[in-house]
Each structure stands twice: as structure tokens, then as C-alpha cells.
C-alpha positions in Angstrom: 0.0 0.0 0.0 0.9 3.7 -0.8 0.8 6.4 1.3 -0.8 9.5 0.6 1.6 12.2 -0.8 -0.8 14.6 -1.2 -0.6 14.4 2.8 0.6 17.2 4.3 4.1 16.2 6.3 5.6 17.7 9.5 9.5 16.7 9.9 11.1 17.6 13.2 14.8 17.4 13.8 17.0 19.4 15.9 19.7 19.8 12.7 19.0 22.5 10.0 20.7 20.4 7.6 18.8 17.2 8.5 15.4 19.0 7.8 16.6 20.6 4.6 17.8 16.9 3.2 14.6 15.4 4.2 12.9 17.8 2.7 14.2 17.5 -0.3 14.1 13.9 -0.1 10.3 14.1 0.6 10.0 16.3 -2.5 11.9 13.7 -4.3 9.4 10.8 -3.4 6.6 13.4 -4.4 5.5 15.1 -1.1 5.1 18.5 -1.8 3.5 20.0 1.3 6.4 19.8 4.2 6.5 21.9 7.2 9.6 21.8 9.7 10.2 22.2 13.4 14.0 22.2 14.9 12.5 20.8 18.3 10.4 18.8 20.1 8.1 21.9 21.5 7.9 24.0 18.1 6.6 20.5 17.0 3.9 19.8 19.1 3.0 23.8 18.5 2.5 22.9 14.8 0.9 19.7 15.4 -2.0 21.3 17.5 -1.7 24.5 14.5 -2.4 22.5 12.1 -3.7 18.6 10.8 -0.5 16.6 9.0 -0.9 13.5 8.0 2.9 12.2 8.7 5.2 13.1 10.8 9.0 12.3 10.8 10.8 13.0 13.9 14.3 12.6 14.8 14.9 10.2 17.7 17.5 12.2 19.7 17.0 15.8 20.1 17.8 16.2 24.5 16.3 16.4 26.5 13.5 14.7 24.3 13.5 11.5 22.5 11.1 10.7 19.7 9.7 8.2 21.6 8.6 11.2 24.0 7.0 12.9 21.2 5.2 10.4 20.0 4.2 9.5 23.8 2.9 13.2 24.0 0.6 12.7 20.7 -0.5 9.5 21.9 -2.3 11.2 25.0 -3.7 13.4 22.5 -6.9 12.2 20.9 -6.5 14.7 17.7 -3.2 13.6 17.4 -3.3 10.2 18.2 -3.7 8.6 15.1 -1.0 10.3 13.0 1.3 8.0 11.7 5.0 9.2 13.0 8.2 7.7 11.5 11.0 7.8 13.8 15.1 8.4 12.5 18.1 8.4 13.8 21.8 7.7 13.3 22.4 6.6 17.0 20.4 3.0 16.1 23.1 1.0 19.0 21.3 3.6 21.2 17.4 2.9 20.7 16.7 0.6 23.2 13.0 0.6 21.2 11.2 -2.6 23.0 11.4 -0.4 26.5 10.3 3.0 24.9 7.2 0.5 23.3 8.7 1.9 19.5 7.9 -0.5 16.7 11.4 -1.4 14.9 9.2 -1.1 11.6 8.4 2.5 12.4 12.1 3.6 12.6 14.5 4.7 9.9 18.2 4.8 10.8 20.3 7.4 9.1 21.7 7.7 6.5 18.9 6.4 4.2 18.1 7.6 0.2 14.9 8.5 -0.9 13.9 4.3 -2.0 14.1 3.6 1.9 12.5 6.7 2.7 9.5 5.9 1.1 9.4 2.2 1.8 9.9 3.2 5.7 6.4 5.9 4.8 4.4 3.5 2.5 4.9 0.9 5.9 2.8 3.6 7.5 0.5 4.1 5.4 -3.0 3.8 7.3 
């Protein structure tokens, strides 16, 4: 199954140039509509701004993870069913079994725009 690229997507990583290549590796895989956030708060700001239909969130941005992010969401029933696709490049440091991650939602970086969308088309509702 396919996700929706016509979805609007909100990426949040803590690194400029992390947001600026996934958004251009979205746009790539046809996602035209992609807001950003450089933390975990300006996030969840956006997320309550606005409905997005994905969001890809980096997994280590202290003092958050993206397991607390997606923890936040999940206690919020407007947010709880967005699909959220967790990356990072720290992989030997997910311990993703005790945060109650699945493996499947997780990228680990780096990744091209093929795994990108095979990691988002796993998502897709």
C-alpha cells in the first residue's frame, strides 16, 4: 500500500541540515506540502496549529526523544492517530522494546529517498 503524498508532512529534527535533506528527499518521493520544526516543542506547537498526515521525527533531540514525542501525541486524541516515522543515526542507542517503538516505524540514518518511502508507505493507514 501507498501512502498519501498529497498528505501534508511535518518533519522535526533538531539539525538545520537534517530538515533541509529530508525535505528535499520528501519532494523527491513526491510530497510537496512539508512543514519543519527544529524541536520537540515547536513540533507539538504545529501539530496542535495544524492537521498533518505524517510526521518524521528525529529520535535524539535532549532532553527529548522521539519516543517522548510520540508518547505526547498518543495522550492526544486529535493527534493520536498520526502515523509518525521515527530516525536516527544513533540505532546501538534505541533501546526501542522499553520505549514500546515498533522497529518497523524507525528509519536509521543515512537512508536515500527508496528507503525513505518504503519506511512511509509501511505507514501508510
Amino acid at each position: 500500500m501507498s501512502f498519501d503524498r498529497s498528505q501534508p508532512v511535518l518533519v522535526i529534527d533538531d539539525s538545520p541540515v537534517m530538515t533541509r535533506i529530508l525535505r528535499e528527499l520528501l519532494r523527491q518521493i513526491g510530497f510537496r506540502d512539508v512543514d519543519i520544526a527544529n524541536a520537540p516543542q515547536a513540533g507539538l506547537a504545529k501539530l496542535v496549529e495544524r492537521r498533518y498526515g505524517l510526521v518524521i521525527c528525529d529520535w535524539f533531540m535532549p532532553p527529548y526523544t522521539g519516543a517522548d514525542l510520540k508518547a505526547a501525541m498518543r495522550q492526544r486524541a486529535d493527534l493520536a492517530t498520526i502515523p509518525v516515522l521515527l530516525i536516527t543515526a544513533q540505532a546501538d542507542k534505541v533501546d526501542a522494546g522499553r520505549s514500546g517503538v515498533d522497529l518497523e516505524s524507525m528509519a536509521v540514518k543515512p537512508f536515500n529517498a527508496a528507503t525513505l518511502a518504503a519506511k512511509i508507505d509501511a505507514l501508510a493507514p
